[in-house]
N, C-alpha and C positions, 0 to 999 in steps of 0.2 A: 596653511594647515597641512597636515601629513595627512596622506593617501589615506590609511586604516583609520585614521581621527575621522575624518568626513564621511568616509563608510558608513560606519559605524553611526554617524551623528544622522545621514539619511534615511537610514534602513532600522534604525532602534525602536524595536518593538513596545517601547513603553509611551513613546509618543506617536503611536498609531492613533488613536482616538480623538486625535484632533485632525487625521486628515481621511478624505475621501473611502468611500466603501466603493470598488471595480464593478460589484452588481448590485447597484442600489436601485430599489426600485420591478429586480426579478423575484417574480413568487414560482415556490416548487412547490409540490406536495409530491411526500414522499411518498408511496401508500406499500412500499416494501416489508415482507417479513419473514424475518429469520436470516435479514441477507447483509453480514458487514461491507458487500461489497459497495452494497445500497448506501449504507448508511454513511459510509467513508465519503462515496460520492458528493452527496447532501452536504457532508463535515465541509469540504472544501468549498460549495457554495455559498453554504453559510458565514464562514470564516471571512469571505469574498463580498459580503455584503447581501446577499438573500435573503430574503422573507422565507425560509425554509418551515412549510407546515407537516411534520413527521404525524400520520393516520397509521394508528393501531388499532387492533379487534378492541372492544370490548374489555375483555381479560388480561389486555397489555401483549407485548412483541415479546416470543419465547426468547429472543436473545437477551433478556432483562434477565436471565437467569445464570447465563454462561459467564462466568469468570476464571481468571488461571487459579488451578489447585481445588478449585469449590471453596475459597479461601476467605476473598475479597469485596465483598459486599457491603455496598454502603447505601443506606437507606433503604434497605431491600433490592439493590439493583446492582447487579454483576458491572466489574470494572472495564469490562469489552466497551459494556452496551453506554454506559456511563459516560467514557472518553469521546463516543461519537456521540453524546448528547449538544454537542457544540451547537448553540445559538439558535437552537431548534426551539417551536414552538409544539407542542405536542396534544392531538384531538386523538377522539374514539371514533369508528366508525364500524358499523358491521357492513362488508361487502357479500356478506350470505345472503342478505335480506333486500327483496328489491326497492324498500324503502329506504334504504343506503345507499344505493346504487345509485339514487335518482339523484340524492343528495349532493352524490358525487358528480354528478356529471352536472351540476348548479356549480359546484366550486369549479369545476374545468372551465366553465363557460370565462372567471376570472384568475388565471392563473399561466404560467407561462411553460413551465416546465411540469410533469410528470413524473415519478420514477416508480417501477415499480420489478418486481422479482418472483412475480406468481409464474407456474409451472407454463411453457408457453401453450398458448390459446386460450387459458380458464379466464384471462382478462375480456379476452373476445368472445366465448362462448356465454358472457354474462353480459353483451353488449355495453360492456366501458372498454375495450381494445381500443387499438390505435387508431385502425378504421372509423368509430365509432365516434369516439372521442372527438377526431379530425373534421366530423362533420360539424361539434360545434363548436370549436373553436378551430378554425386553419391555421395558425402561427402555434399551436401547442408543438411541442418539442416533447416526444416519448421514448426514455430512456430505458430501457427493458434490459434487466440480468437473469439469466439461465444458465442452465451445465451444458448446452449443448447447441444452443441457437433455437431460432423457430424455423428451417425448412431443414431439410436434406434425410435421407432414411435413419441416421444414429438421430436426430433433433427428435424423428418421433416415433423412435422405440424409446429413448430414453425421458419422453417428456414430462413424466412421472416421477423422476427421480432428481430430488432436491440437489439443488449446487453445495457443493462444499469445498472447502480449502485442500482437501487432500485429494479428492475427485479431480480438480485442477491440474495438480502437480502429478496426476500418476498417469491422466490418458495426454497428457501434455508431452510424454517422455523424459522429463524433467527429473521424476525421482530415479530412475534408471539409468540415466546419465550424472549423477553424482554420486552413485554408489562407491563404494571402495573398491580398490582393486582386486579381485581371488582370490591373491594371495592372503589377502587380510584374514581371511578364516572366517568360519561361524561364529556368532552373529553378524561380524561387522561391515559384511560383504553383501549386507542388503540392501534393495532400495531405500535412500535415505530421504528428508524431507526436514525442511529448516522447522525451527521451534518458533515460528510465528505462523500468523495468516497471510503468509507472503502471496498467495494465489488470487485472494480475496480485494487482499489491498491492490495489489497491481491491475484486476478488472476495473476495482472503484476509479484508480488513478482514469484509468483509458475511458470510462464512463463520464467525469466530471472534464473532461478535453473537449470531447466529442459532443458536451452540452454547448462548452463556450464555442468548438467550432463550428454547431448548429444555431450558434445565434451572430453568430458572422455574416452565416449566408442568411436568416432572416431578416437581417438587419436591410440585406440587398433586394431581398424581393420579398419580405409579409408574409414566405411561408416557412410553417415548421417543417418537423420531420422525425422518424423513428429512429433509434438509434438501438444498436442490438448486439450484446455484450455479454462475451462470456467467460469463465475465469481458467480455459484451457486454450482458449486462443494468445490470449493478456499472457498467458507464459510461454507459449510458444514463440511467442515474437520475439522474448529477451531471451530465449534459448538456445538460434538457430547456428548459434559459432558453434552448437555443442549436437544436434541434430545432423546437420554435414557429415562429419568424419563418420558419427554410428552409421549414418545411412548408405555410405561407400564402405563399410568395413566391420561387417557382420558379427566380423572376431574380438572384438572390444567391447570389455566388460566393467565397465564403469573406470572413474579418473583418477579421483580424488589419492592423495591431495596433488597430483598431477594437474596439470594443464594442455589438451589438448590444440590448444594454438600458439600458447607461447610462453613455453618453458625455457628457464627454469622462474614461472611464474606460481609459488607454491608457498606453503606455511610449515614451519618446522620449529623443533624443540629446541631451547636454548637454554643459558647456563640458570635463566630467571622466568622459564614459562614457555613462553610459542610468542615467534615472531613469524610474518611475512617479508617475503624477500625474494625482492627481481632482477632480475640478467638477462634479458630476453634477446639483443642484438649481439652481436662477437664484440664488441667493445664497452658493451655494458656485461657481459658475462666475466668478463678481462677484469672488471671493476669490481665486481663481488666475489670473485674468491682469490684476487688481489687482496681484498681488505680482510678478507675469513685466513690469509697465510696459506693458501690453496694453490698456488701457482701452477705446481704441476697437472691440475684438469686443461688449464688453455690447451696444451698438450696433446691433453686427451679425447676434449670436446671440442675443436680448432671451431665450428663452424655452427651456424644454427639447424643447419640440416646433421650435425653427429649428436644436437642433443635432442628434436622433435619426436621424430619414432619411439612408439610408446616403449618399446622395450630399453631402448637406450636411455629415455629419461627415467625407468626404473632403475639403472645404475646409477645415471648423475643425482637423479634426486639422492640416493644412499651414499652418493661422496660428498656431495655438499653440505648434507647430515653431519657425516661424520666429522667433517670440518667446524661445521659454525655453532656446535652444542658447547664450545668452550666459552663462548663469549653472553657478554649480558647486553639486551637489548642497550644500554646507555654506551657499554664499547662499540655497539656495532652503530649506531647513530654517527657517535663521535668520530670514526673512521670516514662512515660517508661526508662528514659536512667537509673535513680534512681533505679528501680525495677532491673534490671541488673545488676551496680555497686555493690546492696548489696547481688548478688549473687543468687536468690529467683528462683523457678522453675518456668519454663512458658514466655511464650515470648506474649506478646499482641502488635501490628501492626498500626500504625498510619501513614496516610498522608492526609496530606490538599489538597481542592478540591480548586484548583488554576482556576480563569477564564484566559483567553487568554492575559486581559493584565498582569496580575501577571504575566506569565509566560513568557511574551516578556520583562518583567522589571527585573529577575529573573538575577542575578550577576550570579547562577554556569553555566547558561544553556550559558551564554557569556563565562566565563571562562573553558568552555570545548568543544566551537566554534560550538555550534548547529547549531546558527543564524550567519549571517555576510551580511555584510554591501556591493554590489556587486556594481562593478562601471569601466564604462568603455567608448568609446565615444557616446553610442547611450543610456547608461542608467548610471543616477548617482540618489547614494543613494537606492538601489533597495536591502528593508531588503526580503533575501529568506531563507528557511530551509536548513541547510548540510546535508549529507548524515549523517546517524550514525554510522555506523561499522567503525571499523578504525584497516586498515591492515598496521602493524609494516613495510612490504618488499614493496609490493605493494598497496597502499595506492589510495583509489579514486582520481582526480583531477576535479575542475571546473576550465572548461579552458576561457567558452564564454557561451553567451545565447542572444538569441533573433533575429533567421536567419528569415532574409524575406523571403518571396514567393518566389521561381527560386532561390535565394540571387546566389546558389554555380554550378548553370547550368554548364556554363562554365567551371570550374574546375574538376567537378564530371565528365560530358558528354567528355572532350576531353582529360581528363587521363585514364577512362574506356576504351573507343570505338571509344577515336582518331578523333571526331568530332571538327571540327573549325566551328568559328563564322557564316562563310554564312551556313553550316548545323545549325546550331543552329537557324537563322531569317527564312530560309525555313520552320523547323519545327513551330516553333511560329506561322507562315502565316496558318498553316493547321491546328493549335491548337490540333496538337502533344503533344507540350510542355508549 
């Protein structure tokens, strides 16, 4: 069988359901709000086989409200909140009320994971914290998201002030470091910041790691552990190639679309849109405007040190420009495969700057089940993103999405803690639950 057949036939997402879930058998409760980075976390446990219990107020989790444009709304519930409905089961709980609180700390006693995104201390100062928690159950695992951590003097001047996706990226340094160069003039020369939750997700990412590698070491000795995550740290870690140079060199004012380590690794206009395109070694630089009919820069930029210094890549970028605007991403493909073929030293790097419908129209991203088509009785036709990883043994599953408010009260409340239906309208009547 060919290598890509067998691939494909291990890791195909359509025959997940017949093999093994990675965390069968782990229960979370989520008790996060307003926090995607919370709820991304959870997505991935769930996905992974968790018993993932998502605890909202009473009134539902304000992020049921936020979707792109105020556009997208299905069944009353914003497309954010929606997408990380994945495989969740979804209860009420009031954690204002010390009769929820107690409630809660009944379901801690069976549960393994935690997660939660309340301002740091207010979880402690209401006696469910970690400390708290830990006394009754020792093997719980407490995943806690904040803007700024729980100790140090910014943790608690600012521990009043909710996380956000742009709060992330701006005290991260992160939006300041992708600004445009001066030159670019007003407006464009502002701090810039991607058009997603890139802050939020990357916490979640570092969140759902840090659960599996807290149940590694439990697995070794029976005890949990806190776990304490922020979405300016999570950026800062994927940032520090770009941290460095500002930090030694006062006088740089953003990159874009420059590359501070390894130019000429940048994006540029071409005969059919915006392609990417790399040269970064002298004999991959040799190869890309070999193949753009540029010969004359070898000349000019012999070395990796005539093209790094920002001001020098402010020229090469504008010769390479000027070069490779004549060709259509398909010429400049076909030159590379060629260059290759005939053997020649040096690798130059091309891809096309696809918008989002290209990329929804895009045969391989279907043929390698990115996207899929979700349907079910309460949603039909609902295009959402797959997970990407694809484990060969235990393989993500989407099983369902889109749990109402309370939807799983009943099921959660009277397999946990044995509650029937007249507890369950008592609690409601007190706005318990």
């Amino acid at each position: 069988m060919d290598w890509r057949e067998y691939a494909k036939m291990i890791t195909d997402p359509d025959v997940a359901k017949f093999k093994d879930d990675a965390l069968d058998g782990l229960r979370v409760l989520d008790v996060s709000m307003a926090s995607p980075s919370a709820m991304f976390a959870s997505s991935i446990l769930a996905e992974l086989g968790a018993e993932v219990i998502k605890v909202e107020p009473p009134d539902g989790d304000p992020l049921r409200e936020v979707t792109p444009f105020g556009e997208f709304y299905f069944r009353n519930t914003g497309l954010d909140f929606l997408i990380e409905t994945r495989n969740k089961m979804f209860i009420t709980l009031n954690l204002e009320k010390e009769e929820g609180r107690e409630l809660l700390k009944r379901m801690v006693r069976r549960v393994d994971v935690l997660i939660e995104s309340f301002p740091p201390g207010w979880m402690d100062d209401r006696g469910i914290g970690y400390r708290q928690l830990r006394e009754i159950n020792p093997r719980l695992i407490y995943l806690a998201f904040s803007s700024h951590g729980h100790f140090g003097p910014k943790a608690e001047e600012c521990a009043k002030i909710p996380d956000s996706n742009l709060l992330g990226l701006a005290e991260s340094g992160y939006m300041y470091m992708t600004k445009e160069l001066p030159e670019a003039g007003e407006p464009y020369n502002l701090p810039t910041a991607p058009g997603f939750w890139m802050a939020y997700y990357y916490a979640g990412m570092w969140g759902a790691c840090g659960v599996l590698l807290a149940l590694i070491y439990r697995s070794r000795t029976g005890e949990g552990q806190m776990i304490d995550v922020t979405s300016t740290e999570a950026i800062n870690k994927i940032g520090m190639h770009l941290i460095f140079p500002h930090a030694f060199n006062e006088s740089l004012e953003g990159f874009l679309p420059l590359d501070a380590g390894v130019f000429s690794y940048a994006f540029y206009e071409i005969k059919d849109g915006y392609a990417f395109a790399s040269g970064y070694t002298d004999a991959n630089f040799k190869a890309l405007v070999t193949q753009i009919e540029a010969e004359h820069l070898i000349e000019k930029y012999p070395t990796v040190f005539d093209r790094i210094p920002l001001e020098k890549q402010k020229q090469a970028y504008k010769d390479v420009q000027e070069a490779i605007k004549k060709f259509t991403f398909r010429e400049l493909a076909e030159r590379m495969v060629k260059w290759k073929e005939e053997g020649k030293e040096g690798v130059a790097i091309y891809a096309k700057v696809m918008t989002p419908k290209e990329v929804l129209e895009d045969e391989f991203w279907w043929n390698k089940k990115l996207f899929r088509i979700y349907r079910d009785s309460k949603y039909q036709n609902l295009l959402i993103p797959s997970t990407p990883w694809r484990l060969s043994e235990t393989p993500y599953k989407l099983k369902w999405l889109g749990k109402e408010i309370g939807e799983n009260n009943y099921f959660v409340y009277h397999n946990l803690l044995g509650l029937g239906r007249d507890d369950l309208d008592d609690l409601k009547r007190e706005g318990i639950i």
